[in-house]
PQR file with spaces between the fields and no chain letter, atoms N, CA, C, O and H, PARSE charges and radii, in Angstrom:
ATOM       1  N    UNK     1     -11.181  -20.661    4.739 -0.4000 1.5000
ATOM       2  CA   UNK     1      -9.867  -21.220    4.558 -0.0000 2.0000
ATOM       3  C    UNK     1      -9.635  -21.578    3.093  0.5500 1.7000
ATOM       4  O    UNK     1      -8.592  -21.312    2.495 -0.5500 1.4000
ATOM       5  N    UNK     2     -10.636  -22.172    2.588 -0.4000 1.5000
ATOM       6  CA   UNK     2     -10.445  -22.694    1.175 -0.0000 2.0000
ATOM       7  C    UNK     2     -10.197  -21.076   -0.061  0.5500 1.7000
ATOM       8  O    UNK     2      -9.460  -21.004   -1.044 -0.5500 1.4000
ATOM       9  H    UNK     2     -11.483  -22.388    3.074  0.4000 1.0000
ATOM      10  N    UNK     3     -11.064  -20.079    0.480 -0.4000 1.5000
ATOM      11  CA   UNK     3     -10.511  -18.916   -0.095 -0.0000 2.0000
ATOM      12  C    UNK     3      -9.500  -18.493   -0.080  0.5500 1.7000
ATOM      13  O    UNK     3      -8.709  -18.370   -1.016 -0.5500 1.4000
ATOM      14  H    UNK     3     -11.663  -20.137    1.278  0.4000 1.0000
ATOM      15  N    UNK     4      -9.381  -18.186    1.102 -0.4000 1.5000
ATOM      16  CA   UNK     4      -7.800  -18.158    0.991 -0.0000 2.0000
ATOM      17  C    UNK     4      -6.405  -18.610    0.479  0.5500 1.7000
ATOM      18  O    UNK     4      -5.502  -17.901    0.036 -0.5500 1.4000
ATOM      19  H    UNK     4     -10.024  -18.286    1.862  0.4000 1.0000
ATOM      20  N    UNK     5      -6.448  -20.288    0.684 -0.4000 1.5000
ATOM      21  CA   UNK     5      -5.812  -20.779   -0.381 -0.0000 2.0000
ATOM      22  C    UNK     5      -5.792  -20.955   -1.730  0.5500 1.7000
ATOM      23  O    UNK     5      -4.826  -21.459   -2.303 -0.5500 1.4000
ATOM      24  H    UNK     5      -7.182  -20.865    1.044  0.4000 1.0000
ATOM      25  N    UNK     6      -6.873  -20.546   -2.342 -0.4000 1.5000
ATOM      26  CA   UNK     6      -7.399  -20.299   -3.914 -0.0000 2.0000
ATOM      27  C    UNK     6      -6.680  -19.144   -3.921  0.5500 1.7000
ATOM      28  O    UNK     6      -5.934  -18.938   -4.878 -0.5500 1.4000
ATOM      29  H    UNK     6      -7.658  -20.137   -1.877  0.4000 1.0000
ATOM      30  N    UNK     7      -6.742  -18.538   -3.246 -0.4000 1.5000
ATOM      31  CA   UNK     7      -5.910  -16.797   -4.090 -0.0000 2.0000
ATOM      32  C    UNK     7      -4.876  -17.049   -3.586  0.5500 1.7000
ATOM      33  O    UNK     7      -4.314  -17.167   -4.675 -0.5500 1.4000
ATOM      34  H    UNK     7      -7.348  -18.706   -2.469  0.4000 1.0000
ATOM      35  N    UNK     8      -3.621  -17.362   -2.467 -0.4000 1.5000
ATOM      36  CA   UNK     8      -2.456  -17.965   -2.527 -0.0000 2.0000
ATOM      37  C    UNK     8      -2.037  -18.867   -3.916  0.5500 1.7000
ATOM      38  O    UNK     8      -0.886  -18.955   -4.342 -0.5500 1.4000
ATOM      39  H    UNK     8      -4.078  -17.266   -1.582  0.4000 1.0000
ATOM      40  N    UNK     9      -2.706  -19.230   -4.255 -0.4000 1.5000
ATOM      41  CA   UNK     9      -2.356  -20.631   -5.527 -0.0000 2.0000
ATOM      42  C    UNK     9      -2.439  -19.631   -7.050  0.5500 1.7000
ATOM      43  O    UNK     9      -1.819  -19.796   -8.100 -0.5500 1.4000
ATOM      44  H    UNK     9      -3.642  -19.159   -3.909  0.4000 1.0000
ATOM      45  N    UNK    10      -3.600  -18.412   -6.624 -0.4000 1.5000
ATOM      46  CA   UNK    10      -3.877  -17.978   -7.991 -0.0000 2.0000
ATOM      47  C    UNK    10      -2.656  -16.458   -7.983  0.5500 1.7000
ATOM      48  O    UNK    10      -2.645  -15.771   -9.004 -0.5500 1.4000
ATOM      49  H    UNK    10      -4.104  -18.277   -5.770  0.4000 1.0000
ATOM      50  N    UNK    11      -1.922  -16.150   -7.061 -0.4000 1.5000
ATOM      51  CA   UNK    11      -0.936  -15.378   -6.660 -0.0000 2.0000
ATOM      52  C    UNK    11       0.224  -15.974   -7.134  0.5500 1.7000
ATOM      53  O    UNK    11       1.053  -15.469   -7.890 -0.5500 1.4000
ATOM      54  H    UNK    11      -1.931  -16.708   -6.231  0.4000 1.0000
ATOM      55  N    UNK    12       0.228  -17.266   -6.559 -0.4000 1.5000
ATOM      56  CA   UNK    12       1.765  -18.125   -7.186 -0.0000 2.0000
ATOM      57  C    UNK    12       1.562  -18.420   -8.569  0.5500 1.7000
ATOM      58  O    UNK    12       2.572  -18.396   -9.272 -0.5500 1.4000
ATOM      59  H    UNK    12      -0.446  -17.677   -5.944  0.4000 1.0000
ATOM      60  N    UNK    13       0.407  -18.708   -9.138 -0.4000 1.5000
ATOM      61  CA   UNK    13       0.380  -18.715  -10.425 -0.0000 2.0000
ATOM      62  C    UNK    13       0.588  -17.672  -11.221  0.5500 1.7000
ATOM      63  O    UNK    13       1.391  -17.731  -12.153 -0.5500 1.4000
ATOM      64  H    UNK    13      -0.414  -18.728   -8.567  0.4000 1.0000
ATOM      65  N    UNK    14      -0.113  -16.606  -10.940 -0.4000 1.5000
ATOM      66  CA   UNK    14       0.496  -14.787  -11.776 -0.0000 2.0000
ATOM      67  C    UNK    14       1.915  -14.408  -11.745  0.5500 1.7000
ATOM      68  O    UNK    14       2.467  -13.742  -12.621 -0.5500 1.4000
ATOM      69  H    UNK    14      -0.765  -16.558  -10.183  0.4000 1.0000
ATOM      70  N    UNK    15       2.699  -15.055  -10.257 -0.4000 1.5000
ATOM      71  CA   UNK    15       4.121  -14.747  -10.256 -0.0000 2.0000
ATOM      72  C    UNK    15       5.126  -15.560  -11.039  0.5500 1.7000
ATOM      73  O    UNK    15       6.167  -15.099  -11.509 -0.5500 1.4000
ATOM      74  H    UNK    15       2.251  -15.596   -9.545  0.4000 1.0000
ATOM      75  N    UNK    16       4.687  -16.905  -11.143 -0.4000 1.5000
ATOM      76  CA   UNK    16       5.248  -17.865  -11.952 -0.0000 2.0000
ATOM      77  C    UNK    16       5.573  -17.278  -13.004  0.5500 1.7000
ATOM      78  O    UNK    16       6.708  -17.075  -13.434 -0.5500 1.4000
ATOM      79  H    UNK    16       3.842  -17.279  -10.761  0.4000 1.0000
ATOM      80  N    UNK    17       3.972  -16.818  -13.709 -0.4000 1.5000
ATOM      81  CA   UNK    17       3.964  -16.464  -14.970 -0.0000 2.0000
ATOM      82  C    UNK    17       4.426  -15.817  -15.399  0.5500 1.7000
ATOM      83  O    UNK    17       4.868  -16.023  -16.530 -0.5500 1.4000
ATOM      84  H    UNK    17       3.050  -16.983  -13.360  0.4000 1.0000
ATOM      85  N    UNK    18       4.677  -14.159  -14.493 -0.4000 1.5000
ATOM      86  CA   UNK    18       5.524  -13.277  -14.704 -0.0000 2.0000
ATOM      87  C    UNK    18       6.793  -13.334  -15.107  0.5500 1.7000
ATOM      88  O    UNK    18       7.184  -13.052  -16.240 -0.5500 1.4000
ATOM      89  H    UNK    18       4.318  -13.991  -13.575  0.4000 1.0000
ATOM      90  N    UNK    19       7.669  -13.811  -13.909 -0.4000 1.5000
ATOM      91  CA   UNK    19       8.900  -14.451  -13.481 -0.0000 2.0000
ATOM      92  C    UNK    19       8.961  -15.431  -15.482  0.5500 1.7000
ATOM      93  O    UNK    19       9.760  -14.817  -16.189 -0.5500 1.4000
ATOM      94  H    UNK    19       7.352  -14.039  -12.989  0.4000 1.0000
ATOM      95  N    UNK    20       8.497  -16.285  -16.019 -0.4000 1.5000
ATOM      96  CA   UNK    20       8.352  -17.064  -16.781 -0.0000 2.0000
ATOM      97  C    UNK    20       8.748  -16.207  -18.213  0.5500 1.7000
ATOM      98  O    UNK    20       9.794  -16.294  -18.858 -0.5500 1.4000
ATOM      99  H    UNK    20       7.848  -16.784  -15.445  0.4000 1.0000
ATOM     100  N    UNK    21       7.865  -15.575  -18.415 -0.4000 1.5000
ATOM     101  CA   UNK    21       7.496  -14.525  -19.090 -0.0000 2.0000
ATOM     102  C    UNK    21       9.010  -13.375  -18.759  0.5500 1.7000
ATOM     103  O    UNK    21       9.882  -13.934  -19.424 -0.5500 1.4000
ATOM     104  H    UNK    21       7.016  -15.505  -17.891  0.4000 1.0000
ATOM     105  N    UNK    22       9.293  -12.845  -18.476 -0.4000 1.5000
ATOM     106  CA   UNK    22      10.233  -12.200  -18.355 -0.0000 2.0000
ATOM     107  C    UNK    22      11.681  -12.374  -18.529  0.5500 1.7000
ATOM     108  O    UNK    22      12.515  -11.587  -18.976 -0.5500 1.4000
ATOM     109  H    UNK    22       8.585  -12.391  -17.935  0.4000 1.0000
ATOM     110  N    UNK    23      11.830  -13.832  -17.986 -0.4000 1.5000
ATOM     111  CA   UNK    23      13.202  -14.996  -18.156 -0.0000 2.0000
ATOM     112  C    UNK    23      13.111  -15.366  -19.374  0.5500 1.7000
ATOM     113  O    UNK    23      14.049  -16.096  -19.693 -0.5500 1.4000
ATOM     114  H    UNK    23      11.152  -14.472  -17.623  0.4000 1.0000
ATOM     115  N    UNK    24      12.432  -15.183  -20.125 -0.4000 1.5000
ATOM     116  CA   UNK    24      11.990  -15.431  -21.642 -0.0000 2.0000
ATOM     117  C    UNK    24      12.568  -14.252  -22.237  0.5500 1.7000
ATOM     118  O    UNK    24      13.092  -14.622  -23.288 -0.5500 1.4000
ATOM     119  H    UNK    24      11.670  -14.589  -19.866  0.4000 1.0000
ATOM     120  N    UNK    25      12.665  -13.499  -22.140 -0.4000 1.5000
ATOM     121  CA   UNK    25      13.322  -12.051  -23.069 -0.0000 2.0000
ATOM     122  C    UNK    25      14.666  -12.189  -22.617  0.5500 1.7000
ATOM     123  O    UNK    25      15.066  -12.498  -21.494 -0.5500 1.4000
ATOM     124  H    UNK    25      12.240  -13.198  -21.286  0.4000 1.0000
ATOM     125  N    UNK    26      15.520  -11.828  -23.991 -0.4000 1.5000
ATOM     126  CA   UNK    26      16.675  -11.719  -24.222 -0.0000 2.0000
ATOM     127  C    UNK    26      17.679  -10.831  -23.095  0.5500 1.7000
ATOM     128  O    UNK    26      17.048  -10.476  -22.099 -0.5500 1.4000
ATOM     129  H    UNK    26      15.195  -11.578  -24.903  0.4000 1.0000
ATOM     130  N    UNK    27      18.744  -10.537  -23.107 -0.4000 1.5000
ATOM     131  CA   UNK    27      19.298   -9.755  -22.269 -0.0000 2.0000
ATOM     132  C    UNK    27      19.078   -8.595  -23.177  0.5500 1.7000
ATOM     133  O    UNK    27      19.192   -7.652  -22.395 -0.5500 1.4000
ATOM     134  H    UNK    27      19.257  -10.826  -23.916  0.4000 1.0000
ATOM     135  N    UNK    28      18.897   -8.223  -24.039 -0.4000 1.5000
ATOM     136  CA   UNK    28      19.076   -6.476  -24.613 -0.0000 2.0000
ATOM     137  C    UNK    28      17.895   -6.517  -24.823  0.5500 1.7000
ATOM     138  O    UNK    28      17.753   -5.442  -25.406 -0.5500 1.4000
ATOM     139  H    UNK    28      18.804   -8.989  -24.675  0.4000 1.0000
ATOM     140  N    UNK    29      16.798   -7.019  -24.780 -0.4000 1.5000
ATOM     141  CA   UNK    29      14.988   -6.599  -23.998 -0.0000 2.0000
ATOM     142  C    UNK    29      15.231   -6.522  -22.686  0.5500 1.7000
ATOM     143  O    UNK    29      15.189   -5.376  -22.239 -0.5500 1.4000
ATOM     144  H    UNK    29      16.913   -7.892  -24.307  0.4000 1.0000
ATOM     145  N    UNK    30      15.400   -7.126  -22.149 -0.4000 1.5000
ATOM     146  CA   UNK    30      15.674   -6.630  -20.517 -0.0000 2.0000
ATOM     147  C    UNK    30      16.244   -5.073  -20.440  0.5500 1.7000
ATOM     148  O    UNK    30      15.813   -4.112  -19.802 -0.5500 1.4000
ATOM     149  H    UNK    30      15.434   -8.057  -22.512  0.4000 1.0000
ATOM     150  N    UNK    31      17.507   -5.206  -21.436 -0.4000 1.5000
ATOM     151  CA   UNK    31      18.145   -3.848  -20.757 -0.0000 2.0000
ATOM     152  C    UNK    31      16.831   -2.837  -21.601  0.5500 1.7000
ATOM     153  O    UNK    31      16.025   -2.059  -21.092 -0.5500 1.4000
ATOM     154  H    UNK    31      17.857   -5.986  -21.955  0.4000 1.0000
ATOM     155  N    UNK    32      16.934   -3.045  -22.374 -0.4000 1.5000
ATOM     156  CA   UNK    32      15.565   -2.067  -23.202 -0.0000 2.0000
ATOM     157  C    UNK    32      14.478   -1.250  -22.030  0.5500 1.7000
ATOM     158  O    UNK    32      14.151   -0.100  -21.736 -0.5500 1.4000
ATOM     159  H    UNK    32      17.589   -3.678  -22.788  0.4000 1.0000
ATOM     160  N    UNK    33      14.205   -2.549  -21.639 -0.4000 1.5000
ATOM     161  CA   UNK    33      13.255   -2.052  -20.579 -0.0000 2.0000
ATOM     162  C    UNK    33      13.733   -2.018  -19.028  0.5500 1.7000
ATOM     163  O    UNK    33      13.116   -2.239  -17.986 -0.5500 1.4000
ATOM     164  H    UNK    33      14.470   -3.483  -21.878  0.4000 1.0000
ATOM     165  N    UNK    34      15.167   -1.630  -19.311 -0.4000 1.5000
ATOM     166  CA   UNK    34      15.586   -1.087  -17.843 -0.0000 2.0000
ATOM     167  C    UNK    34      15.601   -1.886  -16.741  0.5500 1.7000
ATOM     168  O    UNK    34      15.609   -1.395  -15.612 -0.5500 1.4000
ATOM     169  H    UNK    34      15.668   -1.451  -20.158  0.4000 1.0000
ATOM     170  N    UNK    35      15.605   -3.054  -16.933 -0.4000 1.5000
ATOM     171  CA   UNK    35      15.164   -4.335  -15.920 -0.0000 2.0000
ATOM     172  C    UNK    35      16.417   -5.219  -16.055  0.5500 1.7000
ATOM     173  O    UNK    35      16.592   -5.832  -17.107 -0.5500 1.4000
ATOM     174  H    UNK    35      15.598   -3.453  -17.850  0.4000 1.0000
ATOM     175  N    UNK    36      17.308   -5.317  -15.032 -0.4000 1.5000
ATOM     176  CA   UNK    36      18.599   -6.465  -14.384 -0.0000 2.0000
ATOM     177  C    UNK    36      17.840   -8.026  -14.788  0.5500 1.7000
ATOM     178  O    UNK    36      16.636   -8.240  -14.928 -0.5500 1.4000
ATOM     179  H    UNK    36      17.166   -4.819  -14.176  0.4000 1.0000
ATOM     180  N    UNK    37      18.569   -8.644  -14.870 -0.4000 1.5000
ATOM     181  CA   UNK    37      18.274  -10.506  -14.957 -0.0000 2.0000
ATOM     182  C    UNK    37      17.636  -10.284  -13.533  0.5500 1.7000
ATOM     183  O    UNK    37      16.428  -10.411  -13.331 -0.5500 1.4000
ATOM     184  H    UNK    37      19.547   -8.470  -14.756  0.4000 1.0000
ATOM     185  N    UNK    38      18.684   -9.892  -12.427 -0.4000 1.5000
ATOM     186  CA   UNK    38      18.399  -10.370  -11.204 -0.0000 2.0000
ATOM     187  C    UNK    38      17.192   -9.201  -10.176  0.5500 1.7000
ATOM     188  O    UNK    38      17.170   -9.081   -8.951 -0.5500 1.4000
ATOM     189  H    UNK    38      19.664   -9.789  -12.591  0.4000 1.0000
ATOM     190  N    UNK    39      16.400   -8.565  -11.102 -0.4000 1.5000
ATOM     191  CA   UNK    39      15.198   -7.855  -10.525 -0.0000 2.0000
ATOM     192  C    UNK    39      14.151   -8.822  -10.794  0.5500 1.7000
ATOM     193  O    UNK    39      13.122   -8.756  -10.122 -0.5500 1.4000
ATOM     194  H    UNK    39      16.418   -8.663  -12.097  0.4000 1.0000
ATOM     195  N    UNK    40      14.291   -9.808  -11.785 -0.4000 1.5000
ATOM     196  CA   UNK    40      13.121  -10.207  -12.113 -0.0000 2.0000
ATOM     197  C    UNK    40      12.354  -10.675  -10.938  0.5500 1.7000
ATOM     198  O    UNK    40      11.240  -10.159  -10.848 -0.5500 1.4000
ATOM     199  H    UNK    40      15.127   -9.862  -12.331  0.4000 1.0000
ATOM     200  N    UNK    41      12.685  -11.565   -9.971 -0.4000 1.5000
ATOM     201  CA   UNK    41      12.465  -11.594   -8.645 -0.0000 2.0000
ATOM     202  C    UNK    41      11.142  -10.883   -8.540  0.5500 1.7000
ATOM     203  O    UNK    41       9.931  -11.018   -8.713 -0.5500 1.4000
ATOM     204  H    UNK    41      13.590  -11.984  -10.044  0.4000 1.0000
ATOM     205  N    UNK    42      12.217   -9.926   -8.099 -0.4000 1.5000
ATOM     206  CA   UNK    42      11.437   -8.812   -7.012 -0.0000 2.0000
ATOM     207  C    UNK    42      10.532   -8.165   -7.906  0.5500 1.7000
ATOM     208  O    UNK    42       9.424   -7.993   -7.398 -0.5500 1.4000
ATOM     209  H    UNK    42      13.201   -9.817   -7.958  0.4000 1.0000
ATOM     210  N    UNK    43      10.686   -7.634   -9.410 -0.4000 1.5000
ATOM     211  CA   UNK    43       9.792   -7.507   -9.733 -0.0000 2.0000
ATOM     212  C    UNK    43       8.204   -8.359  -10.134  0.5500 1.7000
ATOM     213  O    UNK    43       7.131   -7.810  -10.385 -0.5500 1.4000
ATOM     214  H    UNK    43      11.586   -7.774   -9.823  0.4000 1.0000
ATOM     215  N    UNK    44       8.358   -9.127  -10.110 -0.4000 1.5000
ATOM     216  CA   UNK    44       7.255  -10.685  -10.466 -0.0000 2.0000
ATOM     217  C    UNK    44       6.560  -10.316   -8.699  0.5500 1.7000
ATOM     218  O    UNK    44       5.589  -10.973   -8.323 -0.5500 1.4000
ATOM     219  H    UNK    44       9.229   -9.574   -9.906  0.4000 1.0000
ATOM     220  N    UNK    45       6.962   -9.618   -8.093 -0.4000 1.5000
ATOM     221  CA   UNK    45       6.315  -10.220   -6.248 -0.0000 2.0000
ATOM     222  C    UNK    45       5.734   -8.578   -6.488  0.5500 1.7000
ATOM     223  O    UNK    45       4.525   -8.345   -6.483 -0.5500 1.4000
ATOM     224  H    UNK    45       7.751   -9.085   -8.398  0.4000 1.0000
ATOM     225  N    UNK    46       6.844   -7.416   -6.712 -0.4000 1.5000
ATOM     226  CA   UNK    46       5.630   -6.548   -6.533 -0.0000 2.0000
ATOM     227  C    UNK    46       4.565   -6.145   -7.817  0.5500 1.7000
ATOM     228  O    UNK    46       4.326   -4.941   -7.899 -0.5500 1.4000
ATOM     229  H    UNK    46       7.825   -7.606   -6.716  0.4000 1.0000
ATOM     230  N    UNK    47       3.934   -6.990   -8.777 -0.4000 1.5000
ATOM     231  CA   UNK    47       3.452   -7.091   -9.672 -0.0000 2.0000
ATOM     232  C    UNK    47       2.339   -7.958   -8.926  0.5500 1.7000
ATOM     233  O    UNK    47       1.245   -7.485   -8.619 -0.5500 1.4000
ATOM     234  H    UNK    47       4.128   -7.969   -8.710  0.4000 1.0000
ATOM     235  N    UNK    48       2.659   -9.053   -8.708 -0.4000 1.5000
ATOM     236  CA   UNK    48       1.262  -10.056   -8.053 -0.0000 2.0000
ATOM     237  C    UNK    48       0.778   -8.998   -6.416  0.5500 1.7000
ATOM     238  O    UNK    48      -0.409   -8.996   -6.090 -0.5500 1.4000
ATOM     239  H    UNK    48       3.548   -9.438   -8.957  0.4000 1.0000
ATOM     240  N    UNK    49       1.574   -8.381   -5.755 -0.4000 1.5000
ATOM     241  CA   UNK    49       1.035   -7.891   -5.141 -0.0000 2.0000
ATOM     242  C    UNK    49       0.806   -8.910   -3.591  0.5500 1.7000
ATOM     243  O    UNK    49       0.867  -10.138   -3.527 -0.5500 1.4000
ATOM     244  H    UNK    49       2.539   -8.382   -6.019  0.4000 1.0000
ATOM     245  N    UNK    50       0.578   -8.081   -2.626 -0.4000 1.5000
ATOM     246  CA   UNK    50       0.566   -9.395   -0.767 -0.0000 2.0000
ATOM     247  C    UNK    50      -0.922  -10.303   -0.914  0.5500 1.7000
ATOM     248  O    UNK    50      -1.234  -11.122   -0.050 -0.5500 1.4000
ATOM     249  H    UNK    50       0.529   -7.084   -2.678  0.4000 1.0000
C-alpha cells in the first residue's frame, strides 16, 4: 500500500511540474511548439503516464 501511494504522490508531482513548467511559457512558445493554453492539461497526464 505504502508503494503505491509513493508513486501516486511521485506521479502528481511530475504532472504538477509539467503543467508548471509549461504555464510558464509565453503564448508564442506555446504556439511555437504547437501546443493550445488549454492542452496543457491533457498533455501534463499523458506525459506522467497511468
Amino acid at each position: 500500500m505504502f508503494e503505491s501511494l509513493k508513486s501516486r504522490y511521485s506521479r502528481w508531482q511530475r504532472y504538477s511540474r509539467t503543467v508548471a513548467e509549461l504555464e510558464g511559457l509565453s503564448n508564442r512558445d506555446l504556439a511555437d511548439l504547437g501546443i493550445a493554453r488549454s492542452d496543457i492539461p491533457r498533455l501534463a497526464r499523458e506525459t506522467v503516464g497511468k
